[in-house]
C-alpha positions in Angstrom: 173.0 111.4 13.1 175.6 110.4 10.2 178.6 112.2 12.0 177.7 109.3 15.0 177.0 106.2 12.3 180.4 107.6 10.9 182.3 107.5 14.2 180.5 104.5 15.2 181.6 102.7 11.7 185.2 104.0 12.7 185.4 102.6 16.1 183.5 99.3 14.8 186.2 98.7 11.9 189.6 99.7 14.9 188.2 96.9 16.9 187.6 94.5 13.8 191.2 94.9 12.9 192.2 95.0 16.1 190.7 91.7 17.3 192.4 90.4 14.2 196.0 91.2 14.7 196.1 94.2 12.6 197.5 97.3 14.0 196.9 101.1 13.4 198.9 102.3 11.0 197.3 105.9 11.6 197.9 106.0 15.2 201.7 105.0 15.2 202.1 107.7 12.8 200.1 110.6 15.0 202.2 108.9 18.1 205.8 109.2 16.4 204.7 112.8 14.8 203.9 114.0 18.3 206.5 112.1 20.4 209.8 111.9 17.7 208.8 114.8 15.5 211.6 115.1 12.9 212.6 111.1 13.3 212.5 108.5 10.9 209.3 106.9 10.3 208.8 103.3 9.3 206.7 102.9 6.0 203.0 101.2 5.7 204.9 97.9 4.9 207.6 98.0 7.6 205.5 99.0 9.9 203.1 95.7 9.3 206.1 93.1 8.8 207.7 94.8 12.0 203.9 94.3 14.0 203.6 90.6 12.4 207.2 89.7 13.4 206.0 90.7 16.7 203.1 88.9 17.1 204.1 85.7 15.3 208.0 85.4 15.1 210.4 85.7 12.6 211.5 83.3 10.4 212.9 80.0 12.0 211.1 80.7 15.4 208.5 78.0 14.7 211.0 75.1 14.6 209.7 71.7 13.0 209.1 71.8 9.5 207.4 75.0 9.0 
């Protein structure tokens, strides 16, 4: 019963970050040591900047004043 509220508090906290624009840190690490063992890895914070670049756009992408 606490293994399954566990797992269920897992998969309830991926989606919450999910639906909010944050991505897995954990799995982009299990995906590069699997597919590109042995190659550079970005860090926590370059791995966030790089996903928020992404979904946003870099500086000066906005235009306008902002």
């Amino acid at each position: 019963m606490i293994d399954e509220l566990l797992k269920a508090g897992r998969y309830l906290g991926q989606s919450m970050r999910l639906m909010c624009g944050l991505p897995e840190y954990d799995t982009y690490v299990a995906h590069r040591e699997v597919t590109h063992p042995g190659e550079p890895m970005m860090t926590y914070e370059e791995f966030f900047r790089e996903r928020q670049e992404a979904r946003y756009g870099g500086a000066g992408k906005r235009g306008g004043c902002c």
